[in-house]
C-alpha positions as CSV (number, residue, x, y, z in Angstrom):
1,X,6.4,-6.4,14.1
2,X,4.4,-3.1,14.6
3,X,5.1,-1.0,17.6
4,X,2.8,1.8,18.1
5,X,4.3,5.4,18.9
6,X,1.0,6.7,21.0
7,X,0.7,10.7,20.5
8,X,0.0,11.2,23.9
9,X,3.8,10.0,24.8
10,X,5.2,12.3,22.5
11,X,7.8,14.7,23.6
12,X,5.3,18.3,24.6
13,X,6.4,21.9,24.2
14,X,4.2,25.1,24.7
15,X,5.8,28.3,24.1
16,X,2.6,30.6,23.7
17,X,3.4,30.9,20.3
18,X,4.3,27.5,19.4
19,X,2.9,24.4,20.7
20,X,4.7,21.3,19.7
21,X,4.6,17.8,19.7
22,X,8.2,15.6,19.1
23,X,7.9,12.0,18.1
24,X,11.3,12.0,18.5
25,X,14.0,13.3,20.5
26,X,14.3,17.3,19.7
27,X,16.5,20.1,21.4
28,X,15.4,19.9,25.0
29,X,13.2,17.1,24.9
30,X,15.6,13.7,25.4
31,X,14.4,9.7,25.3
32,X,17.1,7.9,24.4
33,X,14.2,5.2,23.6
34,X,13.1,7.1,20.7
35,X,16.3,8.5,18.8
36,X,14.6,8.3,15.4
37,X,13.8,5.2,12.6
38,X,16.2,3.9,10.6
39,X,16.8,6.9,8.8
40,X,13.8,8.8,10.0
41,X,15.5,11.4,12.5
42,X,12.8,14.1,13.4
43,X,8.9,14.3,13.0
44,X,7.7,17.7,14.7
45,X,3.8,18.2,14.7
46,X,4.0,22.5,15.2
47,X,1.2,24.6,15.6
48,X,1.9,28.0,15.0
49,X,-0.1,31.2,15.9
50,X,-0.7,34.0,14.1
51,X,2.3,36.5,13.2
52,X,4.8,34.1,14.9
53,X,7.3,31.4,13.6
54,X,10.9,30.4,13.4
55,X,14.0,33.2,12.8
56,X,16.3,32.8,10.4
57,X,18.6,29.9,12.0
58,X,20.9,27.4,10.3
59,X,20.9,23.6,9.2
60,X,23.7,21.4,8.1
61,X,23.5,17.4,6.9
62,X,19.8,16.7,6.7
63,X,16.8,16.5,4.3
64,X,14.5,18.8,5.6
65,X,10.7,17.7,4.6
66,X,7.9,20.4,5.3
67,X,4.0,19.2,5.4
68,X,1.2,22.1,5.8
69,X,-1.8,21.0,7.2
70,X,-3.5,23.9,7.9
71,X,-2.8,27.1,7.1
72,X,0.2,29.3,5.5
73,X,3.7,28.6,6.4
74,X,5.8,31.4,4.6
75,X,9.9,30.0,3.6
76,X,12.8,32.1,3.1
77,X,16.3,30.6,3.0
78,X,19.6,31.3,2.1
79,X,20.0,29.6,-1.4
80,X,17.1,32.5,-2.2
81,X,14.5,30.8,-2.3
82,X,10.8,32.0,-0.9
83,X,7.6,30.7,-1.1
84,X,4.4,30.3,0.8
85,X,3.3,26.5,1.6
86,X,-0.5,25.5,1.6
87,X,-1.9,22.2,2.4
88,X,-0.9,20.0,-0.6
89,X,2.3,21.5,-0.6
90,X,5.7,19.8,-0.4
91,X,8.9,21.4,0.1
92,X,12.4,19.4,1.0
93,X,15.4,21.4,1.5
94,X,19.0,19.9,1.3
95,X,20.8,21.0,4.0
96,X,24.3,19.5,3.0
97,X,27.3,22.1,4.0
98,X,24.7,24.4,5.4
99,X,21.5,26.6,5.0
100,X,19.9,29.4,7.1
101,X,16.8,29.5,6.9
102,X,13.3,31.0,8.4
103,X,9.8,29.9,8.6
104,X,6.9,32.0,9.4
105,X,3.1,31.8,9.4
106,X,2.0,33.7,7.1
107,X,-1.1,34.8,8.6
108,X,-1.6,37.7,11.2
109,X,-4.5,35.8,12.5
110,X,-4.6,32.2,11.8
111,X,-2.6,29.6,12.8
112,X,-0.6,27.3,10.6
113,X,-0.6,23.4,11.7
114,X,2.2,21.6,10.2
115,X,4.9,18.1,9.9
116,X,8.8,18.9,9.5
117,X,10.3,16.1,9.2
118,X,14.1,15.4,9.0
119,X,16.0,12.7,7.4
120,X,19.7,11.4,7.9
121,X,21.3,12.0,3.6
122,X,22.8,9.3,2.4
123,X,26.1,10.9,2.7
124,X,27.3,14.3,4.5
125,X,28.8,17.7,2.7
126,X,26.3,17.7,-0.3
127,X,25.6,20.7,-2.3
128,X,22.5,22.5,-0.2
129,X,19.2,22.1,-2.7
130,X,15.6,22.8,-2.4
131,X,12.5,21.7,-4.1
132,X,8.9,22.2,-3.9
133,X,5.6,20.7,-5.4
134,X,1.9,21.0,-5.0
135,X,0.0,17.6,-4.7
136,X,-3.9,18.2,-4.7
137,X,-6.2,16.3,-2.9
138,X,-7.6,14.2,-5.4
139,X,-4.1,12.9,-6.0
140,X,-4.2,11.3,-2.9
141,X,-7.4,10.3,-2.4
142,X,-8.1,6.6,-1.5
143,X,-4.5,5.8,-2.3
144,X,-1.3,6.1,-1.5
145,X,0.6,9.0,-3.9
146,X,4.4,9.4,-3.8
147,X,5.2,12.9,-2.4
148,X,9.3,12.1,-2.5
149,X,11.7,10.0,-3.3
150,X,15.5,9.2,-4.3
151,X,15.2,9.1,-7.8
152,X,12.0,11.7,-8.0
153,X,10.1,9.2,-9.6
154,X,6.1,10.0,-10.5
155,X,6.3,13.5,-10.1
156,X,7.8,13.1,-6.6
157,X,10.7,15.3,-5.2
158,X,13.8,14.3,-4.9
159,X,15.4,13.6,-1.7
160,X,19.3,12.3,-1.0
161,X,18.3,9.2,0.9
162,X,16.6,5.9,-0.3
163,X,13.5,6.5,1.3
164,X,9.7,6.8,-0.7
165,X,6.9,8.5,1.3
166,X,3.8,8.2,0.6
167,X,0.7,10.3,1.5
168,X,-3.1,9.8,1.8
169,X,-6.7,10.8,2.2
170,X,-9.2,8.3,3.3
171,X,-12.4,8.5,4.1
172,X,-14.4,5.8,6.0
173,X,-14.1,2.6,5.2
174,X,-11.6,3.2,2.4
175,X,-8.3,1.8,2.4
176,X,-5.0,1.3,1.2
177,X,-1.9,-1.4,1.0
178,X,1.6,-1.3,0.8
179,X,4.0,-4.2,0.6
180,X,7.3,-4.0,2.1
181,X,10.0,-6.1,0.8
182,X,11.7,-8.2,3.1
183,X,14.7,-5.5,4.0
184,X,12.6,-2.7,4.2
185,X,11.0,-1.0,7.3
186,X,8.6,1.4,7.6
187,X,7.1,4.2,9.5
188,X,3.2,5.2,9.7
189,X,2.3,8.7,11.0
190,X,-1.3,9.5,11.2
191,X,-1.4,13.6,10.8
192,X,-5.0,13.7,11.1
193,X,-8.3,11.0,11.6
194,X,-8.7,7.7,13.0
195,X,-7.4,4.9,11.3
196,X,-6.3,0.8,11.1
197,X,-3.1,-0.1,10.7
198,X,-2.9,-4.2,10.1
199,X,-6.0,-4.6,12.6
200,X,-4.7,-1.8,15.1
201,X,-6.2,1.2,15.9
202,X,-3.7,4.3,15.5
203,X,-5.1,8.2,15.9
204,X,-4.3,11.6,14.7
205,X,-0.3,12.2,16.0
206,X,0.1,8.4,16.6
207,X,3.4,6.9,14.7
208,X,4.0,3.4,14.2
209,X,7.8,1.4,13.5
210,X,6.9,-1.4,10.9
211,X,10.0,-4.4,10.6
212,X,9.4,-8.2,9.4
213,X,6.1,-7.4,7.8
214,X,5.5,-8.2,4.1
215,X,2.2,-5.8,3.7
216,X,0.9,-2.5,5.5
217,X,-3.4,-2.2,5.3
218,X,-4.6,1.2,6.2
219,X,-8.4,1.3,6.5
220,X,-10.0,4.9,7.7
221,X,-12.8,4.8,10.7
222,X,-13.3,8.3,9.5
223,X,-11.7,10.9,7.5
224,X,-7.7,10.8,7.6
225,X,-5.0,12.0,6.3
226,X,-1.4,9.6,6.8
227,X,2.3,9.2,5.8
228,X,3.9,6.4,4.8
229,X,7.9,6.0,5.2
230,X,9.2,3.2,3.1
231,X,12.5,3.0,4.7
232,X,16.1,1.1,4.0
């Protein structure tokens, strides 16, 4: 069964500075119909302007996974780690006993367009960790590349959860597949493009809850980038 998660029904905030999209419930926006997936808790599409972003503020219990799309996103957190996050990049951060942590565009002028996206760890009070790694395009073109994972596998970071995601870039007419084993589900988040997803037609900010499905095709009706959650 694949039930579509339209963008346009997505929990809508915009602040001036921030205009954001919540596929799931998030601070002030509540549907008790869409608490999260399986262990998928938060998927946040942010765009941020120019000079702006999010003070230093803490986190506790949760994998913390950070997608540029567009754009400089500049980290700082408490552990003492800083960087500055292009498009290819991925960062996860291991909340565990607690973190503070800020993240800022990192131009005065352009905005930065990303994903954060929160998973449940497979246990709480973990030693707070961070990681971070570049996948280029090419990587992920026409297939689907592991970004992270439990066991860091392929290059991947780690995360504290048994979850692989996957990312992609398609252009039309390409596409991908993924089998699912019988106890796995899956989530499909389209970040940018137009794509199929088993026949149906999903968008840029459209998500999509996979259960009882042995395979997942993804064919691109133009250029697209997606994620793939490969969930317990």
């Amino acid at each position: 069964m694949i039930t579509l998660r339209p963008a346009s029904r997505r929990g809508h905030f915009d602040h001036g500075w921030l205009n954001t999209y919540h596929t799931f419930s998030f601070a002030s926006y509540y549907d008790p119909a869409h608490m999260g997936f399986r262990d998928l808790r938060v998927i946040n599409e942010d765009y941020v302007l120019g000079g702006n972003g999010f003070g230093t503020h803490p986190h506790r219990d949760m994998e913390i996974i950070t997608y540029v799309l567009e754009g400089a996103l500049e980290h700082r957190d408490s552990m003492g780690n800083g960087s500055v996050m292009v498009p290819g990049d991925v960062q996860r951060m291991s909340a565990g006993t607690g973190v503070t942590h800020s993240e800022y565009n990192h131009s005065k002028t352009d905005r930065v367009h990303l994903l954060q996206i929160w998973l449940l760890p497979e246990q709480a009070g973990l030693k707070p960790g961070y990681e971070q790694k570049a996948f280029t395009a090419d990587e992920k073109r026409g297939v689907l590349r592991l970004i992270a994972s439990r066991d860091g596998r392929d290059g991947s970071v780690s995360i504290n959860q048994d979850v692989d995601l996957y990312a992609t870039l398609l252009e039309p007419g390409e596409r991908v597949e993924h089998l699912l084993h019988p106890d796995r589900h899956a989530w499909v988040q389209v970040a940018g493009g137009k794509v199929t997803l088993n026949g149906g037609l999903m968008s840029a900010g459209d998500g999509a809850a996979v259960s009882g499905e042995s395979a997942l095709a993804i064919a691109a009706t133009e250029p697209a980038e997606v994620l793939l959650f490969d969930l317990n």
